[in-house]
Each structure stands twice: as C-alpha cells, then as structure tokens.
N, C-alpha and C positions, 0 to 999 in steps of 0.2 A: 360907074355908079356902084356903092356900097352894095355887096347882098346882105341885107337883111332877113331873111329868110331864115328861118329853123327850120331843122331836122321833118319836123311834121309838114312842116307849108310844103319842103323839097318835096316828100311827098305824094303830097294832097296835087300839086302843079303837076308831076309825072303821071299822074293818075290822069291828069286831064291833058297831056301829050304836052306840054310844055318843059322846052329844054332848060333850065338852071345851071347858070355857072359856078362850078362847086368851089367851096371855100377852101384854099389853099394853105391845112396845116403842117407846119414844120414836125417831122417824123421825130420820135425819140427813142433810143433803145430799151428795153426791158430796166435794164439798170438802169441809165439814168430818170428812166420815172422811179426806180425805187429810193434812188438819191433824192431826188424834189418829194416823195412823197415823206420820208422821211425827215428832211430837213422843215417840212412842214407843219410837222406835228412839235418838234423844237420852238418854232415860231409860235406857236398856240400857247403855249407853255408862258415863252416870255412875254406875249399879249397878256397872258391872266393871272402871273406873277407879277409883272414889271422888272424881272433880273433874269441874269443867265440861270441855267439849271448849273449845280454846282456836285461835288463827287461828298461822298463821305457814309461812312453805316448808320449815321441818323439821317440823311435823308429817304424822301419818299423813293421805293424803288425804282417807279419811271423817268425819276427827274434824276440818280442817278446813270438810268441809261441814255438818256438824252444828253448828259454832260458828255459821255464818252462814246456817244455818236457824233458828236458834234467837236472831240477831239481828233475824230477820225479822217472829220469831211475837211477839219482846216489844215491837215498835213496830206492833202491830197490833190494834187494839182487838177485834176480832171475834174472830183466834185465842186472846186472852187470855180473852174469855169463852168460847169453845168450850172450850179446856181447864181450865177452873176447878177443875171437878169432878175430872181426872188431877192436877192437878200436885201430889206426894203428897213432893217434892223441893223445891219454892220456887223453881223453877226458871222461871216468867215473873215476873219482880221485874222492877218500874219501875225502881229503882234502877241496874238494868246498862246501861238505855236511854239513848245521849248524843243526846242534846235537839235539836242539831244535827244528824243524820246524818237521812235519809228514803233508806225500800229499796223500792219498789216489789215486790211481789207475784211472785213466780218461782217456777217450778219447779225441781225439781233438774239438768236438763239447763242451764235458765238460770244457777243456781248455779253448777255446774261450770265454766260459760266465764267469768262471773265472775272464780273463781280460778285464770285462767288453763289450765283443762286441759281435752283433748282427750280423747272419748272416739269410742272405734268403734262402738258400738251403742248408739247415745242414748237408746235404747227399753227398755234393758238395765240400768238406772244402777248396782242394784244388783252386779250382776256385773263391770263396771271392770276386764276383761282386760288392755289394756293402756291405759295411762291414763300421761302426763306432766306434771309441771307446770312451768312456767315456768321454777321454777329447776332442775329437774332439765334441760330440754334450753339451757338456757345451760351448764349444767356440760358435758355431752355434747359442745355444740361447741366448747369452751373445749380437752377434749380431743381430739376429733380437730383444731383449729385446729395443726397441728403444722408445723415449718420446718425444713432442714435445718440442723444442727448442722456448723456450721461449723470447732469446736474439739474433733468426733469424738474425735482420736484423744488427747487428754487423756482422756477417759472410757472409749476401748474394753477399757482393760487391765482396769477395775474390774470392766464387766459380765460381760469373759470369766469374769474369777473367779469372779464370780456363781455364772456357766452349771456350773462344775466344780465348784464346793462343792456345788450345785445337785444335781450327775450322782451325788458321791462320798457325798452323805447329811452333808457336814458343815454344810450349812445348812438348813432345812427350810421349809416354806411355813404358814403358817397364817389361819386367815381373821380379815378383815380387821374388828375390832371397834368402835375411837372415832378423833375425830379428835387426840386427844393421841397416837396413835401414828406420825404424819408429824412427820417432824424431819428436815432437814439432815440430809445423809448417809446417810439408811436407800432399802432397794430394797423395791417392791414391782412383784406381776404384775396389769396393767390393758389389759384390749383385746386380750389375748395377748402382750403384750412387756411385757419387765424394764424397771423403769421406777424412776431414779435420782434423788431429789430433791436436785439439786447445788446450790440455793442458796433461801434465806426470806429474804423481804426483813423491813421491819420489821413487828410488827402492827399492826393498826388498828381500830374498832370502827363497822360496817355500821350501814346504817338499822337496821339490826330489832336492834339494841346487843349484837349477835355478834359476837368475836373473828373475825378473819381473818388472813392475809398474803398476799404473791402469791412463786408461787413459780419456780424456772426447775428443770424438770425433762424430764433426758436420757434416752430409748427405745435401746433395741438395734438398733433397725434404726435407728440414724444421723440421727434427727431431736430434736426439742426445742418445747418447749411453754414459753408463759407463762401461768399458771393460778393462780387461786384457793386455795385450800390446801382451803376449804369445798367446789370446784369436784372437788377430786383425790377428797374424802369420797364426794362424790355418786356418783363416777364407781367409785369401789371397791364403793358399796355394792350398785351397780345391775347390778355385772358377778358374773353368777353363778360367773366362775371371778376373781375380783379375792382377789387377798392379799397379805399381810405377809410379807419375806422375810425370815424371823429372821438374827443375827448369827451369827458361827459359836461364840464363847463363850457362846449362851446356853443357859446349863446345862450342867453337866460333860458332857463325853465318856466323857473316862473317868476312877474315881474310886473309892474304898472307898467311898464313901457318897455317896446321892442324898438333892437335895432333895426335896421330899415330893411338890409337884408334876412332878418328875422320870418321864421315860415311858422305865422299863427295856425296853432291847432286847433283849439278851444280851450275848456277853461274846466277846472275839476270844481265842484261842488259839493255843500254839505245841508243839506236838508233837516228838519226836522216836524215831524207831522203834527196835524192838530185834530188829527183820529179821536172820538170818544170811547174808543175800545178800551177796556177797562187794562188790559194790560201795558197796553201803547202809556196810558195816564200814567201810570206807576210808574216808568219807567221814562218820563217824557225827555229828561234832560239829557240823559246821554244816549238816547236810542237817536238814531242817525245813518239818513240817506247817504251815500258816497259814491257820487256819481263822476261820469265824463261828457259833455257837450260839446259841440261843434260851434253851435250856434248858443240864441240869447238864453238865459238861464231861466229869464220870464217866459219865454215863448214855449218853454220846455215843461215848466210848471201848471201852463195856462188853466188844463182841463186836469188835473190833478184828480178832484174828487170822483171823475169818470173812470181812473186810472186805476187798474189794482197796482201796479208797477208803484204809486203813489200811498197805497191800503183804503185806497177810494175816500181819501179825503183831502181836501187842502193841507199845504205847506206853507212852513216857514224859509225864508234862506236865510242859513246862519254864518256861514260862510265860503266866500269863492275865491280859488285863484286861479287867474290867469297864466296859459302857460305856452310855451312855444318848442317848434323843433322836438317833437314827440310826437311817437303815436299814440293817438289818446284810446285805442283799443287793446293795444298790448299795456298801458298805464293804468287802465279799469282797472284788466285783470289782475294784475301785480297788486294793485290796491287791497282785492276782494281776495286775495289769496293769503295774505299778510294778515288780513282783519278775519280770518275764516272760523277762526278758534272762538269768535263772538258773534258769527253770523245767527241773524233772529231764524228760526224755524218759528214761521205762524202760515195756518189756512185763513183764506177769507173769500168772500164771493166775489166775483164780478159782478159786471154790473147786468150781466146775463143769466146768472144764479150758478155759473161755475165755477167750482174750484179753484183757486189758485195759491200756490206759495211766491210771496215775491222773496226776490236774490238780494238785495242791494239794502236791506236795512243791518246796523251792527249795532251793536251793543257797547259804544266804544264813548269814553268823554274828549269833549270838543281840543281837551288840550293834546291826546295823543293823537290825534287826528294832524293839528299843528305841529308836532313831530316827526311824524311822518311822511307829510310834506317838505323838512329840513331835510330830510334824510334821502327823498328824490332827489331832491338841489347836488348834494352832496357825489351823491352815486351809490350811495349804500345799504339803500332801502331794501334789495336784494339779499340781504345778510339777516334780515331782522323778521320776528312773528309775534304776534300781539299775545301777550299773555295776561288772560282776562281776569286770573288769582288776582294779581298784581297791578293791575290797570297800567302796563307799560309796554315797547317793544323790547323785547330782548334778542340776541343775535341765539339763530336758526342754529 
C-alpha cells in the first residue's frame, strides 16, 4: 500500500507508538541539486517567456546568465544525465551544443564576471542590487567622457528655449521609451542636464549586427560629448530621472477637438465683469479676467458675485479656449507674467468686509489676448511682454 503519510502525520503516528514505513528517496549530491536547481530557474524563465533565454548586452542580465548556464549543462555529460528526468521542454539538446567551444564547470559568481559584470555581494547572486555590465559602464563613461563646447553659443539660444517652454508647460517631459526616438535635433534630460543631439553621423552595423551611429551631443551647462546613439539609450535608461523632451507641436494646445491619445487639461478663459464700480465701467471693454480651468467655465463662474477673485460681481464669458497636454498652472503663470505690465492694482471688500486685491484682472484688449494665445500654440510666447504704451506684445 502507498504511504500517504506527510512528514507531520509520520509524526503525530510516532508520537502515538506506531511504526511508519518511511518513504524511499533517491539521495542526490550537493551538486547535483545545485544543477536541477539551477536548471530550474532556466525553465521558469522559458515558462514566462515562451523562448530560450538568449546571450547579448541588450539583454536582461539574468536571462543572459541563464543562456550561459544553460550552455554550460548542455556540453556537460553528467548534467545532461542529471536532468533527463526534468527536462519536460527539450531544453538540453545536443543540437544547440557547437562542437568547438569547451566551458569549464562555474558557478554563477564565475558566470557573472564572465559576462563581464560586477556584483557587490557575490554570496547574494540572486539579489543583483547593483550589478553593471560591460556595456552599460562604457555607455556611462562615454557620458560623462564630456568637453567643453567650444561653439556654446550657437546652441545656448535653443536650450534657453528649452528651459521656458519647459517653465511655461509648452513642452513637456516624457519617459524615455526606444531607441528610434533619438534623432537629430530632439532634447532630452540625462544626468540632470538638457541634453541636445546636434548632429548623427552616418549608421553602421556593430559586432552584435545592431544598428548604431555616433553622435555629437550638446548639455546646458556648456560641454559636449561624442557618444554612441546605443551609448545615449543606455545612459537614458539607466538614469531614473532620464527623458524625452517633446516638441512643442506635439499635439494640439489648443483645439475644438483632441486626438484621442490627447491628455485634456482644461481650458484658458477670458472673463469680463459686470461690476458697477465706477472704474471697472470706464474701462469695461478691455479690462479682462485671464484665467485657467480644469473643469466647466460655468461651474467656475457660478457664485461670481460672492467672489472677490470675481470683484463680487457677475461675469461675462468672452472668450475660451480649449487646451491639451499642458500644465495649466505653469500656463496661468506664464499668462499673468506676460500681461504684468497691465496688471489692475484695485482694493475691494469681500463679502466679509475684508480687504482684498484680486490678481487676475489686466488691462489688456480682447485682441491681444488672441495673440497671445497664437503665440502659446507656436512656442514663443516665452519671448514676448505686453507693452501697455503700445497695446501689443513685443519680445522681452
């Protein structure tokens, strides 16, 4: 008869004087458990893959020591027979074995420096804290390898721009995904500086039969690199604050209708009051709210006359636009810093008998306003201050 029996019942049954015919398992040596356990963690692998693990410096580090753990066990007559009975995948085939190559017998720490990489607790393998390989710290130093840029001030006008599309929400940051997204001309942030790819040479095809190029790419703070394009990838993807700095046309600003991938913000408005305050009257036509919303522009209005933010009286909406893929709190401010030279300086009461100066009325007509909004669209609004002589924006 089968024992059925676990470990606990065996036991619980000794405890009560009964004899148990103990289960009969086949012994195995130190190593060969560390071969099956090994070989196990490969199988895991190709269960949650569905492929063999494969060799190369863009793969992930474990899957390339799994490839060369597992070129180890198949030129290995002993682990082939050790795992006969696991391998339920087909996964020690003669066939993958080239006839040519001999691996000597390592462990996974020996693996590791193999393929080039350094670990901190070699005792640890599993856990691989910080861990580099070859090609990640040649990309490293290829980055920081940097010189001063000698023809600075060709490039300092672009990144300033940068920095203020940057400030104004007309350009935004996103993380850094493939390497088809390095090209001539785009900015991205690595190491903490804006970082300008002002020239690709031609491409070429690497040992490992990867595209590449080399590139010359300009930093904010007045230096200059000649790198890799593979070398920029690495160094993006390794920096946990590394990204893509989109264009400032990518995707409407503002628009009756968004693309679908389109990330609505809300919508900028233009108010005008219907205050009986004798100066508000004199001035009714081009004195003007210029706000930002998340939400509905009525819902925003609703208690107006409650509002000193309003001058405690109902409004008019004179006009709104719709706008996407912006911050609409760095876009206020941009707004209100731009129009500052025509900012209303008035007191008025709340509705509690205190004090208040509201922010957000200007002095501006309805047409430079529509200006100014061209000029967000564009990217250049950043360049320009309202000059109130003149009723127009002129560049800063």
């Amino acid at each position: 008869m089968a024992n059925k029996f676990t470990e606990e019942d065996d036991a619980l049954l000794e405890e009560l004087g009964v004899e148990v015919e103990g289960k009969k398992v086949a012994s195995r040596t130190p190593r060969e458990e560390r071969i099956i356990a090994g070989f196990e963690e490969i199988q895991r692998f190709v269960d949650e893959q569905g492929r063999m693990p494969e060799h190369g410096e863009e793969r992930d580090i474990f899957e390339r020591l799994y490839a060369t753990r597992l070129d180890q066990i198949r030129r290995q007559e002993e682990c082939r027979t050790v795992l006969a009975e696991f391998d339920r995948q087909g996964l020690v085939d003669l066939s993958f074995v080239e006839t040519e190559a001999v691996v000597d017998d390592m462990d996974d720490e020996a693996l590791l420096a193999e393929l080039g990489v350094e670990v901190d607790t070699p005792n640890e393998i599993t856990k691989l804290n910080h861990v580099r390989s070859s090609a990640d710290k040649r990309a490293a130093e290829e980055i920081a390898n940097r010189e001063k840029c000698e023809d600075f001030d060709k490039f300092k006008p672009l990144l300033d721009k940068v920095k203020k599309d940057l400030a104004a929400g007309v350009r935004q940051t996103r993380p850094f995904q493939t390497m088809a997204e390095i090209k001539q001309g785009e900015f991205f942030i690595v190491g903490g500086q804006i970082a300008y790819v002002a020239e690709m040479g031609e491409e070429f095809i690497t040992e490992y039969d990867r595209r590449d190029s080399r590139l010359r790419v300009i930093y904010d703070n007045g230096t200059e690199s000649d790198v890799l394009l593979r070398s920029l990838q690495r160094a993006l993807h390794r920096d946990g604050t590394g990204r893509r700095i989109t264009e400032p046309s990518a995707g409407p600003l503002f628009s009756d209708v968004s693309a679908d991938d389109d990330l609505a913000s809300g919508t900028v408005y233009v108010l005008r009051s219907k205050s009986d305050l004798p100066y508000v009257q004199e001035n009714r036509d081009i004195l003007h709210k210029i706000g930002v919303t998340g939400g509905s522009v009525e819902k925003r209005i609703a208690n107006a006359k409650l509002d000193s933010t309003f001058l405690m009286a109902d409004v008019e909406i004179v006009a709104t636009y719709e706008l996407f893929n912006i911050n609409r709190t760095k876009l206020e401010n941009l707004i209100h810093r731009v129009f500052e030279p025509a900012r209303l300086e008035i007191e008025i009461k709340d509705r509690f008998g205190r004090p208040v100066v509201p922010r957000e009325w200007f002095l501006v007509p309805l047409f430079v306003i529509d200006d100014a909004v061209e000029k967000i669209k564009d990217g250049t609004i950043g360049d320009f201050i309202y000059d109130p002589e003149q009723a127009t924006l002129r560049p800063r």
